[in-house]
One Martini backbone bead per residue (centre of mass of N, CA, C, O) as a GRO file, in nm:
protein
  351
    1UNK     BB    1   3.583  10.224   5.182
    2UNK     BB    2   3.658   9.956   4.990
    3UNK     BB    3   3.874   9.604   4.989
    4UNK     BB    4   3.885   9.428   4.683
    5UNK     BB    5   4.042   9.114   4.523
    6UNK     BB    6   4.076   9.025   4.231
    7UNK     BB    7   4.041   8.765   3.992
    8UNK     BB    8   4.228   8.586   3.812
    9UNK     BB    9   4.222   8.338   3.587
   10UNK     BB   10   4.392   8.167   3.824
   11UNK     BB   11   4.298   8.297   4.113
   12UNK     BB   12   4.484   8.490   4.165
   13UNK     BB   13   4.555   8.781   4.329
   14UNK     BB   14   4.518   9.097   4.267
   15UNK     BB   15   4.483   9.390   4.317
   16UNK     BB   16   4.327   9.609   4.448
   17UNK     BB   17   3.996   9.699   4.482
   18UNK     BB   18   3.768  10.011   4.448
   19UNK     BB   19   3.471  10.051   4.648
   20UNK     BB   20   3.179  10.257   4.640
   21UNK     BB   21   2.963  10.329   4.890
   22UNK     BB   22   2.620  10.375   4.931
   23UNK     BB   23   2.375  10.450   5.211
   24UNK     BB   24   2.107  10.402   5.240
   25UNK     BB   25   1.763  10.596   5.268
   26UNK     BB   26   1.445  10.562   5.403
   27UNK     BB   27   1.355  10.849   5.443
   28UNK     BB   28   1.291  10.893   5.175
   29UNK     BB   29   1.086  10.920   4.928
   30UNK     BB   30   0.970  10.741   4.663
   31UNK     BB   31   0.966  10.747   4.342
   32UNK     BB   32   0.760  10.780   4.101
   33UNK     BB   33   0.594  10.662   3.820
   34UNK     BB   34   0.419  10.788   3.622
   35UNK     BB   35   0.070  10.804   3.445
   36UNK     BB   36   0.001  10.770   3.146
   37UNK     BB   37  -0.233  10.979   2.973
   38UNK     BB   38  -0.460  11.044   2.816
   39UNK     BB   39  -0.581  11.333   2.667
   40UNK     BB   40  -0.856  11.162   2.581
   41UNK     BB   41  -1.156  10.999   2.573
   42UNK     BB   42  -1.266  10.749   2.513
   43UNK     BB   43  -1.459  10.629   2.246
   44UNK     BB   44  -1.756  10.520   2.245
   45UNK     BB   45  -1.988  10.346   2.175
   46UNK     BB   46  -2.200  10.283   1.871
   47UNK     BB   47  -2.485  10.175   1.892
   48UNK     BB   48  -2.616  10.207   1.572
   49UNK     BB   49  -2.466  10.029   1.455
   50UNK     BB   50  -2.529   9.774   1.558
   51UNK     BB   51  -2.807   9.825   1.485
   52UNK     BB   52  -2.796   9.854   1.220
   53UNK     BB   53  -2.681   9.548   1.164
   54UNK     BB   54  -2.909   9.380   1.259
   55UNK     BB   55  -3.099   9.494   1.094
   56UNK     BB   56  -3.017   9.423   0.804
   57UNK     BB   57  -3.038   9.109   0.881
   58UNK     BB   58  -3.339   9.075   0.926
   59UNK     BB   59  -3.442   9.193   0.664
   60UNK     BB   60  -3.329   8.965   0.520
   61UNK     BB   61  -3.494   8.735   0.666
   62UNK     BB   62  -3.760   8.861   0.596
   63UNK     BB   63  -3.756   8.833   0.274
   64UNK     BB   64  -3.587   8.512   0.287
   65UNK     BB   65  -3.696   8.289   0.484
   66UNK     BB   66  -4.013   8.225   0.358
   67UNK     BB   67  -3.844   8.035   0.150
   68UNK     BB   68  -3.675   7.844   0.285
   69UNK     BB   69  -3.607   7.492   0.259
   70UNK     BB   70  -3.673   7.159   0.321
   71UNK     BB   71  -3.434   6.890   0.166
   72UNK     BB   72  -3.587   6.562   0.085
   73UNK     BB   73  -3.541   6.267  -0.001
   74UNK     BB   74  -3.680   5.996  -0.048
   75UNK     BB   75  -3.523   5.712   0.070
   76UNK     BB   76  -3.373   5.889   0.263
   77UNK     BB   77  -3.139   6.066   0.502
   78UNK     BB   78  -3.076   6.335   0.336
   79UNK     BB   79  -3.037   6.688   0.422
   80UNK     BB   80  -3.178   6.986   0.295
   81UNK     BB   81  -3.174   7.275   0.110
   82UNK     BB   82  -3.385   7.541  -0.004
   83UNK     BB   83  -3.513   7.807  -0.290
   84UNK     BB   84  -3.799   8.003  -0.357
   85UNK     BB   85  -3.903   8.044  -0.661
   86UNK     BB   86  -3.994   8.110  -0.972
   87UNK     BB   87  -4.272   7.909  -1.056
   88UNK     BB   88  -4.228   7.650  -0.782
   89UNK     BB   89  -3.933   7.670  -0.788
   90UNK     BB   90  -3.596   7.485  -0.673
   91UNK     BB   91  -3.310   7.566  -0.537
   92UNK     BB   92  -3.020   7.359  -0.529
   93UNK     BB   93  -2.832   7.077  -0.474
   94UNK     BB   94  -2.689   6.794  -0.583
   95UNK     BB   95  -2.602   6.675  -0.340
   96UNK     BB   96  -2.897   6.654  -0.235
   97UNK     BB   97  -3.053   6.494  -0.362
   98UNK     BB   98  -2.907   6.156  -0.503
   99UNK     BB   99  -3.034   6.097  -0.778
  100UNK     BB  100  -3.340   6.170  -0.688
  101UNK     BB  101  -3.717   6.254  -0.787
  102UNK     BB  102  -3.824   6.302  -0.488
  103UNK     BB  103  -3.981   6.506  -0.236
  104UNK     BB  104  -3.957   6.686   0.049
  105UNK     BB  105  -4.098   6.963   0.203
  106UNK     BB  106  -4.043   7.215   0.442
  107UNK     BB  107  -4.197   7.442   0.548
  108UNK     BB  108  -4.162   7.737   0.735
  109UNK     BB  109  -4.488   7.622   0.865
  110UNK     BB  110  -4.486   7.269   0.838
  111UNK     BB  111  -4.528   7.211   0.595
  112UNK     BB  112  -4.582   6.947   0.366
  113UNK     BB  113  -4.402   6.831   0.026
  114UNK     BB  114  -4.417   6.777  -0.291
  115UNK     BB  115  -4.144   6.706  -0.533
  116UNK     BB  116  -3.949   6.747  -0.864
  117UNK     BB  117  -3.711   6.640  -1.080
  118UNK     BB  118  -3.602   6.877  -1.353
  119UNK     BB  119  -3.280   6.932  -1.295
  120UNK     BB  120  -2.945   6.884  -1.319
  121UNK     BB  121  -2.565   7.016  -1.262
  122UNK     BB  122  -2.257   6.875  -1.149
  123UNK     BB  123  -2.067   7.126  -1.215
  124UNK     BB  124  -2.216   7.319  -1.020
  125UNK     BB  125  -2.421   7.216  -0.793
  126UNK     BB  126  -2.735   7.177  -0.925
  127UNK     BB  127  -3.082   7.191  -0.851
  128UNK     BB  128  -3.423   7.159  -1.004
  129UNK     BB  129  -3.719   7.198  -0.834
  130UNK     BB  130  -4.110   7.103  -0.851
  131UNK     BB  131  -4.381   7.126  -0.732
  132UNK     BB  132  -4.661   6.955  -0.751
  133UNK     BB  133  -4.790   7.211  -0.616
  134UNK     BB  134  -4.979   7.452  -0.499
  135UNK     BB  135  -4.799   7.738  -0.293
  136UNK     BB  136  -4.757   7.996  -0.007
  137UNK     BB  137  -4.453   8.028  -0.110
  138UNK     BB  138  -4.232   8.292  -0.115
  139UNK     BB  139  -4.040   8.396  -0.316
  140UNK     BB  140  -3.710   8.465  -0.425
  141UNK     BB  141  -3.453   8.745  -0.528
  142UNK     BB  142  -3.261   8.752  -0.751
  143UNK     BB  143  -2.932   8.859  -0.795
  144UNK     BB  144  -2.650   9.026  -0.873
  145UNK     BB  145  -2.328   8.889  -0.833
  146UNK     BB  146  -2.134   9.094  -0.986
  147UNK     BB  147  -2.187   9.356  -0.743
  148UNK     BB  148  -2.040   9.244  -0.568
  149UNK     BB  149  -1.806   9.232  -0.283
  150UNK     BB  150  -1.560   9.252  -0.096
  151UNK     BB  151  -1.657   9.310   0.242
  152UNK     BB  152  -1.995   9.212   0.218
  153UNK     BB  153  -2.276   9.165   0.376
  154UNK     BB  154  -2.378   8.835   0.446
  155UNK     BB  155  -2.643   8.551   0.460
  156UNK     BB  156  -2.708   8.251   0.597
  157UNK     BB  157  -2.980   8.006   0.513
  158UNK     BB  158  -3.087   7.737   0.704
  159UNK     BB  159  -3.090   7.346   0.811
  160UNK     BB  160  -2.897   7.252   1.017
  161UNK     BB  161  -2.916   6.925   1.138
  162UNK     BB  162  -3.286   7.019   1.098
  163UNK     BB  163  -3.254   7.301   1.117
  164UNK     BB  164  -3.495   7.554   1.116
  165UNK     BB  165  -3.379   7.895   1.077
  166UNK     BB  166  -3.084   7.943   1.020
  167UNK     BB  167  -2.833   8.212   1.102
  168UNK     BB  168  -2.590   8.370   0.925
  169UNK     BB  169  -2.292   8.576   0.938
  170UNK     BB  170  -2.060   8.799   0.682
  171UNK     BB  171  -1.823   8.767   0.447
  172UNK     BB  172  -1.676   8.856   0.151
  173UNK     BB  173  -1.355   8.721   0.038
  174UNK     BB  174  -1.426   8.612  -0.230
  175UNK     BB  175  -1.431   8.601  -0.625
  176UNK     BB  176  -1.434   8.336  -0.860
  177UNK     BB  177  -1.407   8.059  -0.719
  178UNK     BB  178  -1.248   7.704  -0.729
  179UNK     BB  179  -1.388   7.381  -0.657
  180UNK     BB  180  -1.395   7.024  -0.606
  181UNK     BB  181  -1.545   6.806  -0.632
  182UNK     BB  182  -1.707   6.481  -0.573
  183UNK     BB  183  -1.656   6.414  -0.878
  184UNK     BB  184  -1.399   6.612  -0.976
  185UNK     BB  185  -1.514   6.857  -1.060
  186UNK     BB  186  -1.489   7.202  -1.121
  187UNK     BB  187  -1.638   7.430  -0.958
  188UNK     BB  188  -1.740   7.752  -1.047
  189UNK     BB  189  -1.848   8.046  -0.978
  190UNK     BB  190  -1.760   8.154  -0.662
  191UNK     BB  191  -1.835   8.222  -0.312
  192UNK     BB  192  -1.646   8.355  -0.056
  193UNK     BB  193  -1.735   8.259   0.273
  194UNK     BB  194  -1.757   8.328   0.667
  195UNK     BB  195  -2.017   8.240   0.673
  196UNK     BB  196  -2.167   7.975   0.870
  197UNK     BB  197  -2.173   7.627   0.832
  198UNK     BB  198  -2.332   7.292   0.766
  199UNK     BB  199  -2.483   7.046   0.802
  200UNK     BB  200  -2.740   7.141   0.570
  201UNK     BB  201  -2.720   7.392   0.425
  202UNK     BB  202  -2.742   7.325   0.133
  203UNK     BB  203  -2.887   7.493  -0.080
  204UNK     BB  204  -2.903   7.745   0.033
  205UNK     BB  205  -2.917   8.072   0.098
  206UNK     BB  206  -2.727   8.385  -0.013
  207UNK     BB  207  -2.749   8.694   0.121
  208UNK     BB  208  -2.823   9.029   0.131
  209UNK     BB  209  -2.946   9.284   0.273
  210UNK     BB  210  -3.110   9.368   0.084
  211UNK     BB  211  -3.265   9.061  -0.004
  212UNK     BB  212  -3.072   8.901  -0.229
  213UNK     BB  213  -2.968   8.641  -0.389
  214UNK     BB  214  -2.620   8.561  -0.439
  215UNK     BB  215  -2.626   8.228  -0.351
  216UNK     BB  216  -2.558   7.900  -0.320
  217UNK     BB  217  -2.483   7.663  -0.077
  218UNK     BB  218  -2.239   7.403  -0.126
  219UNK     BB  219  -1.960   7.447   0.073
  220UNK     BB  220  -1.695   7.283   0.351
  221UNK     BB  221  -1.371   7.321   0.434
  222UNK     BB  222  -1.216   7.156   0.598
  223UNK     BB  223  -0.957   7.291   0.824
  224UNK     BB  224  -1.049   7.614   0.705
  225UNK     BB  225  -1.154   7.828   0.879
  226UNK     BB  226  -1.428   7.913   0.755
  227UNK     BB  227  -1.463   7.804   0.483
  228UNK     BB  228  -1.678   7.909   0.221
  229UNK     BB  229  -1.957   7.833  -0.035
  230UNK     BB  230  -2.103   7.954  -0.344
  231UNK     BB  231  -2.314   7.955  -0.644
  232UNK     BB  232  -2.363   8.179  -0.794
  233UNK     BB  233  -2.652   8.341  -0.967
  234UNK     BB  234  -2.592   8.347  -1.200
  235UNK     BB  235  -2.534   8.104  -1.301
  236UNK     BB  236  -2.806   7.999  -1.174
  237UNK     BB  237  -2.957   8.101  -1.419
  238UNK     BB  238  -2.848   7.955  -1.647
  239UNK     BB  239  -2.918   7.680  -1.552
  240UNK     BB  240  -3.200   7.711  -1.575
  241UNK     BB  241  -3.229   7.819  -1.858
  242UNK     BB  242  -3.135   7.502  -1.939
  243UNK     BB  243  -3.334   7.301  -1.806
  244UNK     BB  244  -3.596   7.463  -1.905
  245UNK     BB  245  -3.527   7.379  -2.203
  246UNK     BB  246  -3.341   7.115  -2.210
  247UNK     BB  247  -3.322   6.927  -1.935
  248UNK     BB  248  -3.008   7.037  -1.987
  249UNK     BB  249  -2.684   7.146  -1.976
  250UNK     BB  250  -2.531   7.282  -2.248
  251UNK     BB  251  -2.182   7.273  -2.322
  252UNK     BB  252  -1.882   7.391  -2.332
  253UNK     BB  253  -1.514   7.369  -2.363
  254UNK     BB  254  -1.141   7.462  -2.302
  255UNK     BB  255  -0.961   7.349  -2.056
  256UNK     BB  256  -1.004   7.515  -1.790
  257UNK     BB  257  -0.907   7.701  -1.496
  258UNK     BB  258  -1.082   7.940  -1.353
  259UNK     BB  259  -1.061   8.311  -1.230
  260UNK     BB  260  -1.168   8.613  -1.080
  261UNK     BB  261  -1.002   8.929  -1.128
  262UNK     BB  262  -0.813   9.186  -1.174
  263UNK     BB  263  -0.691   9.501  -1.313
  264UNK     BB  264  -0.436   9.680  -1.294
  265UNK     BB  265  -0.435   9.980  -1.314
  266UNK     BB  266  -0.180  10.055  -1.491
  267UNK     BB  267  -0.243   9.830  -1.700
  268UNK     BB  268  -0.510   9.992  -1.765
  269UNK     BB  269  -0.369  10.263  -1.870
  270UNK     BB  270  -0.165  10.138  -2.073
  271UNK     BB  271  -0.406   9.954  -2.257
  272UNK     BB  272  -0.687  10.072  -2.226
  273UNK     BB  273  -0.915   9.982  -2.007
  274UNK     BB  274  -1.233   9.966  -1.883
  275UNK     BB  275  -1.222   9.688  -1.729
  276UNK     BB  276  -1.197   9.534  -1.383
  277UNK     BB  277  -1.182   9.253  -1.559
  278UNK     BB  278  -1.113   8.958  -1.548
  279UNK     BB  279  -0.984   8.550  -1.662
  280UNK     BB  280  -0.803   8.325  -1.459
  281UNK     BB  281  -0.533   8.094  -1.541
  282UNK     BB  282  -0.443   7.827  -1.353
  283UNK     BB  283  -0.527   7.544  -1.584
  284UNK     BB  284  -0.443   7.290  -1.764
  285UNK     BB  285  -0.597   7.058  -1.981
  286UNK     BB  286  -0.430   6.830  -2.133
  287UNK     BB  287  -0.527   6.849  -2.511
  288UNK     BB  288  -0.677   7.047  -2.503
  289UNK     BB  289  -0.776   7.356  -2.644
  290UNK     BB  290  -0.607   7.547  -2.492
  291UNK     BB  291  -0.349   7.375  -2.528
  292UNK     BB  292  -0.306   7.355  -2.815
  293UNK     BB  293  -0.329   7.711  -2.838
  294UNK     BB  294  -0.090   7.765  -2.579
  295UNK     BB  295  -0.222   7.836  -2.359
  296UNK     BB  296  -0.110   7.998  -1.993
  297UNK     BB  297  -0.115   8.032  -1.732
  298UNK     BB  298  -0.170   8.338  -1.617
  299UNK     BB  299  -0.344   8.413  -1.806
  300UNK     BB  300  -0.596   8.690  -1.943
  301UNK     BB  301  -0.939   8.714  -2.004
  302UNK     BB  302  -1.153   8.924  -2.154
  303UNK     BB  303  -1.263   8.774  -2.418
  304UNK     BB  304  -1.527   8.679  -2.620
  305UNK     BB  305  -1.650   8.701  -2.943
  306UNK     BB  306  -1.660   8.998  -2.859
  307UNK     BB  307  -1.657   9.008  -2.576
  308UNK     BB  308  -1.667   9.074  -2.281
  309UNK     BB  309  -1.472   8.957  -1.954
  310UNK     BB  310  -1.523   8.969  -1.626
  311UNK     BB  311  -1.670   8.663  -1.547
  312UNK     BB  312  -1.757   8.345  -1.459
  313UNK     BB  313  -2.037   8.384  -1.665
  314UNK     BB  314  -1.942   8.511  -1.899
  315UNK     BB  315  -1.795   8.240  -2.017
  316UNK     BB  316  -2.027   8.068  -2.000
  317UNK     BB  317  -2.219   8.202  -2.198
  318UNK     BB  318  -2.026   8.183  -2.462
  319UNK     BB  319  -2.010   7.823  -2.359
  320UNK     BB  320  -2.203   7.713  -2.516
  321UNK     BB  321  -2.327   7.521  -2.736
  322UNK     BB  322  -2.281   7.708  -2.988
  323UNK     BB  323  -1.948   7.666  -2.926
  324UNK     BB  324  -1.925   7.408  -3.071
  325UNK     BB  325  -1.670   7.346  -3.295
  326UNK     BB  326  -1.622   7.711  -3.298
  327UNK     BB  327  -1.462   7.908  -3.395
  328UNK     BB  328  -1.290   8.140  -3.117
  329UNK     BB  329  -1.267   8.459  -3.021
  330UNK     BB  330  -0.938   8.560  -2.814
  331UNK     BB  331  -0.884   8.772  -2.575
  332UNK     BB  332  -0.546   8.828  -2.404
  333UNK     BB  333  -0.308   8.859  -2.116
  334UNK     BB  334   0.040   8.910  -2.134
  335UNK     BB  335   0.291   9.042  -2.020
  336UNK     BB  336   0.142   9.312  -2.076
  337UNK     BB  337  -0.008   9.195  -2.318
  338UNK     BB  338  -0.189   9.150  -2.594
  339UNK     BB  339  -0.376   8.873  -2.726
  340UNK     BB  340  -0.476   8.659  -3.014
  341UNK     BB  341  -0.708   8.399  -3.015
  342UNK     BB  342  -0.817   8.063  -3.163
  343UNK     BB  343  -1.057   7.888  -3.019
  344UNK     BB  344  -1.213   7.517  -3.023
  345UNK     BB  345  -1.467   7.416  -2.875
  346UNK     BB  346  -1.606   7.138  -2.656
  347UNK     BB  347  -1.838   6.920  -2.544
  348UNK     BB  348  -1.908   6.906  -2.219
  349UNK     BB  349  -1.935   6.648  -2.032
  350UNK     BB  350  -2.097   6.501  -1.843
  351UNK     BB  351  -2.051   6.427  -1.459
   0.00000   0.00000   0.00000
């Protein structure tokens, strides 16, 4: 036992105080603390899944890799890619055009091909070509973009900085979102996913496992950690549709931007709704159709013209040439009640 004085708060010596001392001992055995066990060993890896994972990659780039080209606009330094359909036509972007009236395409066995420019639509950012001649490049299979699903593997295909068949691979982030292009106008039903695009890859096919192409790759957000953008394929067929019919797309506008949302599964059981998607309104151009009629952010548009509409695919399709000066109905979701109004669509000038 010690005896050490206490300092108190002024330095003075207060009472001692006792301290009891307990002297170590070298000579016993240190205690040890266990190490916990697992009950059981970790699960192995399972490599099937990871060949199942190449095998369906592979699969896809083996259907669609060799419809794949580049394109190249004649008198320009320019690079991008495109995807061969039937009937000998390219869906591309339009800003791979350039412009421009003619092309080379170099097909994926390195031979070089002359294409001419049949229509293009800088709304969407799709641009369709067609062969001079005829080749033995095999179409790829357009499939329908509204089957996806968030978290689907997809592929894409491309020729980033003049390198032919280059493939990355990723997943579906969202469905239906909208993006500002090059001219300022807003380019609508995209496709995002995470798989890496580069310079060069635009106009390139994203394809599913199944190998059909559901969508045009467009666009890579700068500094947005690998957020990238394609063209929805139902789009792209309305767009070919409406080139080689009329050579350019004629279209309605109500004046809004808008994304396909789901619709909420309770609100869906209280409105009975058997649908499992709407059309959101983000923003709204002043002075517009939907403006005058009241629309505002935030609604959600159900129906056009007494059709269903589930995704902007659906209302582009409504909002066609015929639907310029026309009063339509429109059904819209506002604060959870059902809402009827009536909006007369203006014709959308080309961007």
């Amino acid at each position: 036992m010690k005896l050490y004085r206490k300092a108190t708060k002024y330095g003075a010596l207060a009472q001692p105080v006792r301290v009891r001392t307990t002297p170590l001992d070298f000579s016993r055995e240190p205690r040890m603390t266990p190490v916990l066990q697992p009950s059981q060993p970790s699960e192995p890896i399972d490599l099937s899944l990871l060949d199942a994972y190449s095998q369906a990659v592979i699969g896809a780039v083996d259907a669609v890799g060799p419809s794949v080209v580049r394109v190249a606009p004649l008198r320009s330094n320019g690079v991008g890619c495109g995807v061969v359909v039937s009937g000998g036509l390219i869906l591309t972007n339009n800003h791979v055009t350039q412009g421009a009236r003619r092309y080379e395409i170099a097909g994926p066995d390195g031979r070089v091909y002359l294409a001419s420019l049949v229509g293009d639509d800088p709304d969407t950012d799709l641009a369709l070509l067609r062969f001079d001649e005829p080749t033995s490049i095999p179409p790829a299979r357009l499939g329908d973009s509204k089957q996806i699903r968030r978290g689907q593997l997809v592929i894409a295909i491309g020729a980033p900085l003049g390198f032919e068949a280059t493939v990355t691979a990723g997943v579906v982030s969202a469905l239906g979102r909208s993006l500002r292009g090059e001219r300022g106008r807003m380019i609508e039903d995209l496709i995002q996913t995470d798989a890496a695009l580069n310079p060069g890859n635009s106009g390139g096919p994203l394809v599913t496992a199944a190998g059909e192409v559901v969508g045009i790759n467009t666009a890579i957000i700068a500094g947005a950690q690998g957020i990238c953008f394609a063209v929805a394929a139902n789009t792209a067929r309305l767009v070919m549709g409406e080139i080689l019919e009329h050579g350019r797309v004629r279209r309605a506008t109500i004046g809004v931007v808008a994304q396909q949302t789901p619709i909420p599964p309770q609100l869906r059981a209280d409105l009975n709704l058997e649908q499992l998607y709407g059309v959101l309104v983000t923003a709204i151009a002043p002075g517009g159709p939907a403006d005058l009629c009241g629309i505002l952010p935030g609604d959600m548009i159900l129906a056009v013209g007494g059709r269903t509409v589930t995704g902007l695919d659906d209302l582009l399709r409504q909002l066609d040439y015929d639907a310029v000066d026309t009063p339509t109905d429109f059904i819209l979701l506002r604060d959870g009640r059902l809402l009827a109004v009536k909006i007369t669509p203006r014709e959308r000038k080309r961007g």
